[in-house]
N, C-alpha and C positions, 0 to 999 in steps of 0.2 A: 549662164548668169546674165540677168538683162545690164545692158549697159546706162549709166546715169548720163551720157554726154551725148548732146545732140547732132545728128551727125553735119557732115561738112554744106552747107548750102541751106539751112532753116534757117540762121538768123540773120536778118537782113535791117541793120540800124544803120545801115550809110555809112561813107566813108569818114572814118574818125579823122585821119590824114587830112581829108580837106578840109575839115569844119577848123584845125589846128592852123592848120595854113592861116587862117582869119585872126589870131591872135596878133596881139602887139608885139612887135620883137624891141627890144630897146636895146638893142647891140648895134654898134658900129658896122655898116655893111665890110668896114673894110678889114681885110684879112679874116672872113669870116669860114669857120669850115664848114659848120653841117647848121644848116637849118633849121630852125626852133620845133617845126614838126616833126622833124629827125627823132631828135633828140628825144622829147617827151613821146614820140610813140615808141622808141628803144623802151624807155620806162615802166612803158604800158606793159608791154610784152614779157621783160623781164619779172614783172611783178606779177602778170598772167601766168608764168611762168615757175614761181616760187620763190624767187630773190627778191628780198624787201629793202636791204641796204644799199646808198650808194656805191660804194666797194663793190656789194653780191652783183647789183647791178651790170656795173662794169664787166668785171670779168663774165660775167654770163655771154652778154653781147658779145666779149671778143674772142670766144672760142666760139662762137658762131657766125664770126665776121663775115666770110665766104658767102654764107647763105641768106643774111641779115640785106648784104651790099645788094644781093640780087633782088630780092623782093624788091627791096626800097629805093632800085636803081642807082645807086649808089658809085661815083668814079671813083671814088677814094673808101679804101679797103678797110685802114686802120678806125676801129671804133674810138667815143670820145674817154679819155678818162674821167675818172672820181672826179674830179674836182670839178670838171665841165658839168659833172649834171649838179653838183650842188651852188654851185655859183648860178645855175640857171634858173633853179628853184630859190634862192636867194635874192637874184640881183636882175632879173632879167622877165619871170613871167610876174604880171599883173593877178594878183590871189583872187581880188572879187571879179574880172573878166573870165578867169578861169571855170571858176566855181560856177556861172552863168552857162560857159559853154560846156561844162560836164551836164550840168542839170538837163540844155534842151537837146541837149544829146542825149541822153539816155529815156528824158519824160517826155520831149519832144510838143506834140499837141494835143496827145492824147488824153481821152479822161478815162477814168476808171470807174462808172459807176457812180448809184447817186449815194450820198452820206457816207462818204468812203476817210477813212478813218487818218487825222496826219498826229503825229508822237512829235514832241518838241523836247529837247531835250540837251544838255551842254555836257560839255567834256573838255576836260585839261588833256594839253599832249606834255605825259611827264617827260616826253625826251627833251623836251622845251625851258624844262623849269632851272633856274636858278638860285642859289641861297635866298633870296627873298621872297621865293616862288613866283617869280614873273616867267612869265611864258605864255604859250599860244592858250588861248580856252575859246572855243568852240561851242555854237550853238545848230546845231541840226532839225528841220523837219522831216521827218521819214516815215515812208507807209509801211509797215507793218506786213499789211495785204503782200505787198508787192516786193517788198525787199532794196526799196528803191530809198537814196536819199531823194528828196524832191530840191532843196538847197540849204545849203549850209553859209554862216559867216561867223567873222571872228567877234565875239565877244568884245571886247576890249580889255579884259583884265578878270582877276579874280571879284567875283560880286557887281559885275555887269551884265549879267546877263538879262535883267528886267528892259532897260534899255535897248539891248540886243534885239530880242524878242519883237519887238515893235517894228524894227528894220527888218527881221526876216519874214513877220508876217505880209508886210507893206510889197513883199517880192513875190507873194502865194498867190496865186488863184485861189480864192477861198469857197468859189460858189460850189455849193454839194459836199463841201469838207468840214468832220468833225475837229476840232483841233483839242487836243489834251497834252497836260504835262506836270510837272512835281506840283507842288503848292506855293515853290516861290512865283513859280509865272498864274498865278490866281491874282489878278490885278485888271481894276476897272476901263483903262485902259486899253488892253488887250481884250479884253470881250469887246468893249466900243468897235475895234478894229474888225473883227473876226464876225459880229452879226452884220454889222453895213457891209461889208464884204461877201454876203449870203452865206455864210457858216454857219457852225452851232461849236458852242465849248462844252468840254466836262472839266469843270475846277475839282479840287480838293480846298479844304476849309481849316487849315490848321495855323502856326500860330500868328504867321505873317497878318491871317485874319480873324483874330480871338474872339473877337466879338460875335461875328459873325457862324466862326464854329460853336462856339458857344451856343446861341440863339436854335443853332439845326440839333445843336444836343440835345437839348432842352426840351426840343419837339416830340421826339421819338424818345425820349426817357416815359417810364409806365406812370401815369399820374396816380395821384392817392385818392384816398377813399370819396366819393362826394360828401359833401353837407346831404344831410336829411333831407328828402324834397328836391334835391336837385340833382340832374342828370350828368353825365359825361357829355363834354362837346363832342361830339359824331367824328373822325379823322379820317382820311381817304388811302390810306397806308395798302399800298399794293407789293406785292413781294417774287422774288425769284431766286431760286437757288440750283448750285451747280456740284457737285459730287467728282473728283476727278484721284484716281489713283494712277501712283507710278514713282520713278525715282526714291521707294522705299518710302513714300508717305500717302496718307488720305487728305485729299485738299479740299476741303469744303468752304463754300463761299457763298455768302446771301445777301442781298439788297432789299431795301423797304425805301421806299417812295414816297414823296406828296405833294401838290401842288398849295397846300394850304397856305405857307407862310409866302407867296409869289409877293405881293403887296405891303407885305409887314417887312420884309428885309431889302434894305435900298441896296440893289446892286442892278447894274444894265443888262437887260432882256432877259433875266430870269424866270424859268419857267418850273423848274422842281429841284426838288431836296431829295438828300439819298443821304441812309445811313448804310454802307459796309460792313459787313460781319466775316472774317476769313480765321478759320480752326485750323490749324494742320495737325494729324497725327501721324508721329513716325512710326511706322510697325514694328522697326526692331526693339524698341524701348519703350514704346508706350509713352513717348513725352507727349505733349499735344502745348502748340501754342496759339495764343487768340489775339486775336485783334481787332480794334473799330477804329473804323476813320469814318469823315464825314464829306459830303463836298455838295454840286450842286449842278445844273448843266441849263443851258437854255435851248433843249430841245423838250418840245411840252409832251403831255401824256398822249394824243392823237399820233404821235410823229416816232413817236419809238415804245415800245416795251418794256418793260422792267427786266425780260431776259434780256432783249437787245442791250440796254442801257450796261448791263453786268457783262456781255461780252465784250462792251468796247472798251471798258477798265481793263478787262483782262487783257485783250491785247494791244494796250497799249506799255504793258513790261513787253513786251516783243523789240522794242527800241534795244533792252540791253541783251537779249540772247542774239538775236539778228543783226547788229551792227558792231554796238561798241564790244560782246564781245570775240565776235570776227576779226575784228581791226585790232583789240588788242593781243589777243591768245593767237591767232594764224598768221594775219602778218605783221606783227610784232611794231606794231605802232610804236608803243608805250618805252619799247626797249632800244629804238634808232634814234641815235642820239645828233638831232637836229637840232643846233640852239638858235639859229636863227627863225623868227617868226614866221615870216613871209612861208621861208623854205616848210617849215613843219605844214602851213597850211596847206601849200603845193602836195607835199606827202599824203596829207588825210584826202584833199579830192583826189586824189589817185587810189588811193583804196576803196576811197567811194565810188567809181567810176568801174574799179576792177569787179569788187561784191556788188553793182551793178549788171556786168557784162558775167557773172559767174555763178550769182544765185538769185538777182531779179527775176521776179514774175517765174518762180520757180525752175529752171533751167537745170542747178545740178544738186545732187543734193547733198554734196559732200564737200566743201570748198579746199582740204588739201588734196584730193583725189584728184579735183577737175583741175587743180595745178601742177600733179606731178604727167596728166595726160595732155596738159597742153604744152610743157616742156616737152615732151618727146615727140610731140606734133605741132612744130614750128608752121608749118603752112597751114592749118586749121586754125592756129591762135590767129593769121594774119586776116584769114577770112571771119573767124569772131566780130574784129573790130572792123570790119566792112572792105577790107580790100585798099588798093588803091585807087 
């Protein structure tokens, strides 16, 4: 059987260890035991590993104290407890430093290509939340393509994420990147950001922007009969569609295009209209459900396709099979019950850093697999994250 895991010596991202070394420690040198890079590469490991709790954490390391001490050089045997790694995730790492040196760690300088696809997209960490539902919420951009977050930040609360949005883009490289996301991040300001920055968007058009959905409706609704004498006005309606079976359904999906109303709808650098057409039918029951949406992108008709155009909708849901639900269903985000903020954040760059190091740019194609084979190969998981 071929094996999905690469062997020991291909991947080479540099020493994670030293780029940690470089963080901030806000701990008192004095009486200090293990090191802030210590610690957070323990983390690493155990969570490369299949332990997502700090408890799991813990105990994992200290039945591998022995072999842990030697790798990491270590004179002092005893690993740290629970509470050391949560008080460090809490009280001690900088969330937006971190999240910085995960990103240029894992994306580093590299580009990917020209018009390569970024998904933007937020997430509450329920382990966060409190009778009022305050807690951590998260806004992500991430490639799809690649598997990678590119960076992530905190939200500030529930229904901040417009705001957010504007700060994470202002941290992107945007030149050659498409950027897409729900319909609440469809806001004149975010295209502003996103074309000066050499992008392109694909919005969605719904009710945040009524009018406006309205108007692209309106478009591509069938007009009625002419008066006597008088013609149709001519429309530039280009079309593409995609057929796809599997998971016990027929997914069919179509777009029609125009550049006609560019000039009639004041929004920034827009360049076409697109209506969506998505059928599904289940084959066991023969149900079939429909749907249109609308939306709009300021890449013009020279610059993409109408099939291109319809692939990068499609995957831009790739944000929730590829990410959030990795992070929720594998390693159990949603269910470690972190209420403090900082720490929860701490938590999600490290899953983002681990589904970096475990299924970026396609590496394994199984993420419990490649974790039950790096628990049992402690010196592979050390070379993963580059050694010392």
């Amino acid at each position: 059987m071929k094996s999905n895991i690469i062997e020991e010596g291909v991947i080479d991202l540099g020493s994670l260890y030293k780029k940690l070394e470089g963080l901030s420690d806000l701990r008192s040198s004095q009486g200090l035991r293990y090191p802030l890079a210590v610690i957070l590469v323990l983390m690493v490991l155990a969570k490369l590993s299949g332990e997502d709790t700090p408890s799991g954490i813990a105990e994992w390391a200290q039945y591998r104290s022995a072999e842990l001490s030697e790798h990491l050089k270590l004179t002092r045997k005893r690993m740290p407890h629970h509470s050391t790694y949560r008080r460090i995730m809490a009280e001690v790492v900088d969330a937006d430093e971190f999240e910085l040196l995960v990103s240029t760690y894992l994306i580093g300088k590299q580009y990917f290509g020209k018009k390569v696809l970024i998904s933007i997209d937020g997430k509450v960490l329920r382990g966060t939340l409190n009778e009022e539902q305050d807690g951590t919420y998260l806004l992500a951009a991430y490639l799809p393509s690649e598997g990678l977050v590119l960076m992530e930040v905190e939200a500030g609360g529930k229904g901040k994420e417009v705001p957010a949005a504007l700060t994470l883009l202002k941290m992107l490289d945007l030149r050659e990147k498409i950027v897409i996301g729900d319909a609440l991040h469809t806001q004149r300001e975010a295209s502003k950001e996103i074309c000066v920055g050499g992008g392109d968007y694909i919005w969605y058009a719904k009710g945040n922007q009524s009018q406006l959905e309205e108007d692209i409706r309106l478009w591509f609704e069938p007009e009625p009969d002419p008066i006597p004498g008088q013609g149709r006005l001519p429309k530039d309606f280009e079309s593409a569609q995609t057929t796809n079976k599997g998971h016990g359904r027929i997914d069919e999906r179509k777009i029609t295009v125009s550049s006609q109303l560019n000039d009639f709808l004041d929004w920034p650098f827009l360049n076409q209209i697109f209506k969506l057409e998505r059928r599904v039918t289940y084959i066991k029951t023969g149900q079939v459900k429909e749907r249109v949406v609308y939306g709009f992108t300021s890449l013009a008709r020279d610059e993409v396709t109408p099939q291109e155009l319809l692939g990068f909708i499609r995957s831009y849901w790739g944000i929730e099979n590829g990410l959030h639900y990795r992070r929720d269903v594998t390693l159990l985000e949603d269910h470690t019950r972190i209420k403090n903020k900082n720490a929860g954040q701490i938590m999600a760059c490290i899953n983002n850093l681990v589904l970096g190091l475990l299924i970026g740019k396609k590496k394994f194609e199984y993420l419990p697999s490649a974790r039950r084979y790096f628990n049992a190969h402690l010196a592979k998981a050390f070379n993963l994250i580059g050694g010392l």
